[in-house]
C-alpha positions as CSV (number, residue, x, y, z in Angstrom):
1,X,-14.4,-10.5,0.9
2,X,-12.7,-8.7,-1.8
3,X,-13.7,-5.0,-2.8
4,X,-12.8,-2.5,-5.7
5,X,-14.2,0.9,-6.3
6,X,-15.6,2.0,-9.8
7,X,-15.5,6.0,-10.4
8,X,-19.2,7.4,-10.6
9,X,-18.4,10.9,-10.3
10,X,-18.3,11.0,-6.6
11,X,-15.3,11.5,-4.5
12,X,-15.3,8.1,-2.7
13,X,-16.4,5.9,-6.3
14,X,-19.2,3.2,-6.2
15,X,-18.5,0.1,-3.8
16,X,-18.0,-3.5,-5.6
17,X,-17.6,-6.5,-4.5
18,X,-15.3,-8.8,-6.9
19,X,-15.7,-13.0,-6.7
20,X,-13.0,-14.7,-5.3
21,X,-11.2,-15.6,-8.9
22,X,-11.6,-12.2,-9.6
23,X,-13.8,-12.5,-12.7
24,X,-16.8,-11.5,-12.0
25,X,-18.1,-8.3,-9.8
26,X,-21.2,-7.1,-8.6
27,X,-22.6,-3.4,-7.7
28,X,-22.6,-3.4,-3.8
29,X,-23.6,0.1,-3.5
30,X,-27.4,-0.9,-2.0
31,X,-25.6,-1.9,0.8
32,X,-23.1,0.7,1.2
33,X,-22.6,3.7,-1.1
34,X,-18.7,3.3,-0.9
35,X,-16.0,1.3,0.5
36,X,-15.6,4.0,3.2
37,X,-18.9,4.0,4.6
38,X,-19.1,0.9,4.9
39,X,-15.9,0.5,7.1
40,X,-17.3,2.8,9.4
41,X,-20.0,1.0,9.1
42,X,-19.1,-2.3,9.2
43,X,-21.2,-3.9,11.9
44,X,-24.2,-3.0,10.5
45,X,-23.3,-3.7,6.9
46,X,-20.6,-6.9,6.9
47,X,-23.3,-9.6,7.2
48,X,-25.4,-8.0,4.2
49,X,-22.1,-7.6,2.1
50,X,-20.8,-11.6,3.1
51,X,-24.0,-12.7,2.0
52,X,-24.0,-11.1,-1.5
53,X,-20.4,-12.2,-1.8
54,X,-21.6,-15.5,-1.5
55,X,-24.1,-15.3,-4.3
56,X,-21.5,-14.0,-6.5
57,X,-18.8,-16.9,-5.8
58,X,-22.0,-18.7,-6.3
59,X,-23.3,-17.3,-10.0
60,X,-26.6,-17.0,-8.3
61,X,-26.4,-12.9,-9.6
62,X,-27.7,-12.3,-12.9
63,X,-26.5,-8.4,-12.0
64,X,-22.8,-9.4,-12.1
65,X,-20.5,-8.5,-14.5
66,X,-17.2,-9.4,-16.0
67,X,-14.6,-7.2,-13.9
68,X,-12.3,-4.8,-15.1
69,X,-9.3,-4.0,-13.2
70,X,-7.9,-1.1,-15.2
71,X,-10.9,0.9,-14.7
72,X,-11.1,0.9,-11.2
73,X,-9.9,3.9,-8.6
74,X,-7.8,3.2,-5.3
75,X,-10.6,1.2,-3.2
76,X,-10.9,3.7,-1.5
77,X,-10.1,7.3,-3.3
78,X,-9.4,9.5,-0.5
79,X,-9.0,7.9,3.8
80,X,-9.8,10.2,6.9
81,X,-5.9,9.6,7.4
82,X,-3.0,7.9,5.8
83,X,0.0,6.9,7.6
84,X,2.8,5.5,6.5
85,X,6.2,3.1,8.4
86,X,9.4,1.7,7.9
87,X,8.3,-1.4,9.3
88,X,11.5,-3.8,6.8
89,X,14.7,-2.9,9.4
90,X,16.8,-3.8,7.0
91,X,15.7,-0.6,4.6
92,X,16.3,1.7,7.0
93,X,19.9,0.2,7.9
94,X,21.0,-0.1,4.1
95,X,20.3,3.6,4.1
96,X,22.7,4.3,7.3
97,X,25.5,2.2,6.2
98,X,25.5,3.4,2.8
99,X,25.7,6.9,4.0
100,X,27.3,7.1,7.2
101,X,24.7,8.6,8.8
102,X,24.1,8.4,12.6
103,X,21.4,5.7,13.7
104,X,18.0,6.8,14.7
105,X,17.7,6.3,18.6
106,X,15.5,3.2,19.2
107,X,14.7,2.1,15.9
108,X,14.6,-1.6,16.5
109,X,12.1,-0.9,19.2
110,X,10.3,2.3,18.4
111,X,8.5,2.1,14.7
112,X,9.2,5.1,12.2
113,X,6.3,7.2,11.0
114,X,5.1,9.8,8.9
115,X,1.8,11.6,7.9
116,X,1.0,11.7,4.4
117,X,-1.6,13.2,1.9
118,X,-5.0,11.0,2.2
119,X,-7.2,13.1,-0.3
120,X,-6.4,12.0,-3.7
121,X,-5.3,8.4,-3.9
122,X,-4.3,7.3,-7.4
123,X,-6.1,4.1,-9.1
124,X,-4.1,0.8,-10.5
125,X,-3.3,2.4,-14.2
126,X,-3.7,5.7,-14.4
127,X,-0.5,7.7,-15.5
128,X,1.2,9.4,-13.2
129,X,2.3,13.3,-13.3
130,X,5.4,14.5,-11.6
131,X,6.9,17.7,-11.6
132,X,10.4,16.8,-12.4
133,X,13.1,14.4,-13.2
134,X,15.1,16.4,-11.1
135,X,13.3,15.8,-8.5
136,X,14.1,12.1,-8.2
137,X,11.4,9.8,-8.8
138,X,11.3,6.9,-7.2
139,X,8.1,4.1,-6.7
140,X,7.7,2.0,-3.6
141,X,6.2,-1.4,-2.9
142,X,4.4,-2.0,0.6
143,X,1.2,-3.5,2.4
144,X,-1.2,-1.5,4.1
145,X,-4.0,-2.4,6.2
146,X,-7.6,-0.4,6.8
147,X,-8.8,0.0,10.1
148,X,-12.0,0.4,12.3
149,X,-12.1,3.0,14.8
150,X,-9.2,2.6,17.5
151,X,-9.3,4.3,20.6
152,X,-6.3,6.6,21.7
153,X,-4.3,4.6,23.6
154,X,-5.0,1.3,22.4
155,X,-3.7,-2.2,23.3
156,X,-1.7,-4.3,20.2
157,X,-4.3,-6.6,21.0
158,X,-7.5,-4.1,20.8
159,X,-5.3,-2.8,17.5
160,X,-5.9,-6.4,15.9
161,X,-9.1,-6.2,15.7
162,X,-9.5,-3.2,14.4
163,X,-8.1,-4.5,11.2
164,X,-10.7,-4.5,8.9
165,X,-8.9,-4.9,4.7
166,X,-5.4,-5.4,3.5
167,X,-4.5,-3.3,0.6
168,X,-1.1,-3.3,-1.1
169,X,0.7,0.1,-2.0
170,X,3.0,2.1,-4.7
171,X,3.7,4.8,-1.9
172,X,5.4,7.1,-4.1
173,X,8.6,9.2,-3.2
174,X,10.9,12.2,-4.9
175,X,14.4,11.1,-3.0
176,X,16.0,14.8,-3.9
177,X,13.1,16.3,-2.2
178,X,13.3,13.9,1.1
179,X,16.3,15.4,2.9
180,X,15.6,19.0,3.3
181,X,12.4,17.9,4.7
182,X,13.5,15.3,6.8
183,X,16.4,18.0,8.4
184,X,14.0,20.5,9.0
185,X,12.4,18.5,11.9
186,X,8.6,18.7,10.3
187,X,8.7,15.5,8.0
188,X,7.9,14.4,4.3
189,X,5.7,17.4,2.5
190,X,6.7,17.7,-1.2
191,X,8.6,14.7,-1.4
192,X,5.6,12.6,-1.3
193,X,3.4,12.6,-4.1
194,X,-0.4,10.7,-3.3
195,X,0.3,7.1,-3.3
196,X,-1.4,4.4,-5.7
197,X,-3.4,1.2,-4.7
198,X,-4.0,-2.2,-6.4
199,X,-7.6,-2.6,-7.3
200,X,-8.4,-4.8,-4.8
201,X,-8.8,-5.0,-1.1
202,X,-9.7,-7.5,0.9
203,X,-10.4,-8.9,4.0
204,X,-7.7,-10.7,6.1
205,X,-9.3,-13.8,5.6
206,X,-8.8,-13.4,1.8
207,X,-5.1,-14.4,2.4
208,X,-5.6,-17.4,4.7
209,X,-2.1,-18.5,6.0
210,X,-0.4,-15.8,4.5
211,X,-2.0,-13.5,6.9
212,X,0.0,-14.5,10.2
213,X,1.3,-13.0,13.0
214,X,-0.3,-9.3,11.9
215,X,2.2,-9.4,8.6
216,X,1.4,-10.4,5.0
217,X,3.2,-13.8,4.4
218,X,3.7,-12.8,0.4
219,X,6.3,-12.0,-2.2
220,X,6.0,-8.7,-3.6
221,X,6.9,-9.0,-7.3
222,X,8.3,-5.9,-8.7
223,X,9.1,-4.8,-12.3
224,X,10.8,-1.4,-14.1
225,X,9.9,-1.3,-17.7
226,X,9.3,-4.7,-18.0
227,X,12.5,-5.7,-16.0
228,X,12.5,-7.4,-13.4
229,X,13.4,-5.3,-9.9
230,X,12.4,-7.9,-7.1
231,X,10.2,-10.0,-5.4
232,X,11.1,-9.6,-1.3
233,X,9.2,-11.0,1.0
234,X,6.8,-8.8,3.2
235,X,7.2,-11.9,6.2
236,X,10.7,-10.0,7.3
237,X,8.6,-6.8,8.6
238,X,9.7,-6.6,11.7
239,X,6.9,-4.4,13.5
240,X,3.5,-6.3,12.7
241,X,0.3,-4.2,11.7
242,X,-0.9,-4.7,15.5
243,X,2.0,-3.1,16.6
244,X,2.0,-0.4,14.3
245,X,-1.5,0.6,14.7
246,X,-0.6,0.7,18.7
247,X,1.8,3.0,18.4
248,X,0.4,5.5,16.0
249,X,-2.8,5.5,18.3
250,X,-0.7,6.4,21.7
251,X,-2.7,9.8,21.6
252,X,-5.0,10.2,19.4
253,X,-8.0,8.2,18.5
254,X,-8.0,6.7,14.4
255,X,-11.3,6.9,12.7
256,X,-12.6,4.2,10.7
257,X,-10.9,4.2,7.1
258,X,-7.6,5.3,8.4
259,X,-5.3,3.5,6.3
260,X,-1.7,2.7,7.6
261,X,1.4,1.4,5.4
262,X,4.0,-0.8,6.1
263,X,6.7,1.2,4.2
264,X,9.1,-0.8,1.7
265,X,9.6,-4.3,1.4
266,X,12.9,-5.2,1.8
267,X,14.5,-8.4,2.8
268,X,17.9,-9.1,4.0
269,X,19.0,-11.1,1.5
270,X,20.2,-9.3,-2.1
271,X,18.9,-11.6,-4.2
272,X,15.5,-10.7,-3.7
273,X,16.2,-7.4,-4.9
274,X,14.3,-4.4,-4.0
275,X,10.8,-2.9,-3.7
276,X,12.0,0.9,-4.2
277,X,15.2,2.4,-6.8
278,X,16.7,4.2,-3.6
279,X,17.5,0.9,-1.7
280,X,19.2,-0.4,-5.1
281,X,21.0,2.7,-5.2
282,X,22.5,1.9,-1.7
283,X,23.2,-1.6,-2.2
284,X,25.6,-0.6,-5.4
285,X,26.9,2.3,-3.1
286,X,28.0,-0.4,-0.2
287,X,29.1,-3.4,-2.6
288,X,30.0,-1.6,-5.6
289,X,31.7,1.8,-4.1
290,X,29.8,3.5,-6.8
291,X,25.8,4.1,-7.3
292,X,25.0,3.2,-11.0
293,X,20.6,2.9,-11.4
294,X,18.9,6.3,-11.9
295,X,15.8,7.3,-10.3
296,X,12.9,7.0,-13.3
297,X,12.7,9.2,-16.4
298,X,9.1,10.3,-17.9
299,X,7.7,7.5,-20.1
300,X,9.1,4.8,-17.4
301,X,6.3,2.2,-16.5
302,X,6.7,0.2,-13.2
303,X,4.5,-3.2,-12.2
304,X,3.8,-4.3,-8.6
305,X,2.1,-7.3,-7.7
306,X,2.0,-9.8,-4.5
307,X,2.3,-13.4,-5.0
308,X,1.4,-16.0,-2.8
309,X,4.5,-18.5,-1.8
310,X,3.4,-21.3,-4.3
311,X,3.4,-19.0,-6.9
312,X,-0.3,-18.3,-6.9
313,X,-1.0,-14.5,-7.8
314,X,-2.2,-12.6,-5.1
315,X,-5.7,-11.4,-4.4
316,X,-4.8,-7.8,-4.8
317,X,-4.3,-7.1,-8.5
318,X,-2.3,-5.2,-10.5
319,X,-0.7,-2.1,-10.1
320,X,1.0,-1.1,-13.3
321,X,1.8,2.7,-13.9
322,X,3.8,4.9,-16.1
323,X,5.2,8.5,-15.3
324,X,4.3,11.4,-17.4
325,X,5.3,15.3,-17.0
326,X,2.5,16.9,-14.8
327,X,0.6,19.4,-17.6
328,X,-2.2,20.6,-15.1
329,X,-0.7,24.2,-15.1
């Protein structure tokens, strides 16, 4: 199934479900009232919600309209709990070689993780404020998956199953803001603004064999005003979502409609470019001696979306954003 979330004035939008060529949509709320009730839900509500879906691949709805992805919020607006890895290796070792910096002990066997903000997730096309071009802005392309409940302590096995949509991510980052937080031994606060979601998620299903092995099989096509950036592939993640959802769970329980992130695509090879402007940065730093691309300026517009390996477009829509100066105070 595929779901978006239309804004209604609530804080968790109207649930919809959207046909499988992503034309058409249908109001889903008599089901469930929003996408996360009915994750935590889901027993109850998945056979109802399957059924409708059907009727709208169908046409049988006369209730279903032509969809409109730039209208939609994150599917879902605001999670119990967002967490975020560095899943791609290779990211995380561009970042130590280009700087010198001492390995983190048992990376290749331990994931990375951080907390972030869950209560104000940022639609497909809405403009995004920052506070500063000083502060180094900087987007990010990843997958993320939505999960069921998963008890503390839980199997990579029982983690599977408790994988209930795939979403995909611009987890965005101020890079000048990242090391004083990172050396203060308490993690990412200020340098992690709320993080933006394609219109769409859907259920694992949704990608067929691109959804293998607990990883999303897919190119993740990247643009900076309308230049192109990259398009690595999210099949080099090295931790699966399985895995990941295991180790975040060691102890504590995760409610229905946490959402976890795989952090930033990155493949070892340089000619799928990057997913994020701080591993270009690095990759000039280590093959060029000098770092030449800035982080983004107000005005600058950037354009994520996944691809399937023949070149299909990916079920999760568009995310396609510009930065603007934050004017709320």
């Amino acid at each position: 199934m595929k779901f978006a979330t239309l804004p209604d004035g609530t804080l968790d939008g109207r649930l919809h479900l959207v046909s499988n060529d992503l034309r058409k949509a249908v109001d889903a709320s008599a089901i469930a009232p929003n996408l996360l009730t009915a994750v935590q839900n889901w027993q109850a509500v998945e056979a109802d919600l399957q059924a409708l879906y059907q009727q709208l691949n169908d046409g049988l709805l006369s209730n279903a309209f032509d969809f409109e992805p730039s209208v939609c919020s994150a599917p879902l607006p605001r999670s119990p709990q967002w967490l975020d890895a560095s899943a791609f290796l290779n990211h995380g070792k561009l970042m130590e070689e280009a700087f010198n910096t001492d390995p983190i002990a048992d990376f290749d066997t331990i994931p990375v993780m951080y907390q972030g903000a869950s209560d104000d997730f940022q639609g497909p096309t809405v403009d995004i404020p920052m506070p500063s071009e000083a502060d180094g802005i900087d987007f990010e392309g990843e997958f993320g998956v939505v999960m069921a409940e998963v008890p503390m302590s839980a199997s990579v096995e029982q983690a599977a199953q408790a994988i209930r949509l795939i979403v995909q991510i611009n987890d965005w980052s101020l890079r000048a803001l990242g090391p004083r937080e990172m050396n203060s031994g308490f993690g990412f606060l200020q340098a992690k603004p709320s993080s933006s979601f394609a219109p769409i998620a859907v259920t694992p299903d949704e990608l067929g064999a691109a959804w293998e092995n607990g990883r999303v099989n897919m190119h993740l096509n990247v643009t900076w005003n309308d230049e192109r950036f990259g398009e690595p592939h999210a099949s080099e993640m090295n931790f699966s979502f399985p895995e990941l959802i295991a180790h975040a769970a060691r102890s504590r329980k995760l409610t229905a409609g946490c959402i976890l992130g795989s952090g930033t695509v990155s493949n070892k090879s340089r000619a799928a470019g990057s997913a994020c402007i701080a591993e270009r940065r690095v990759i000039e730093k280590i093959d060029l001696g000098d770092i030449k691309t800035q982080f983004m300026r107000f005005g600058d517009k950037v354009r994520m979306q996944a691809v399937f390996d023949d070149g299909r477009e990916g079920p999760f829509g568009v995310i396609e954003q510009k930065v603007v100066p934050n004017t709320s105070v």
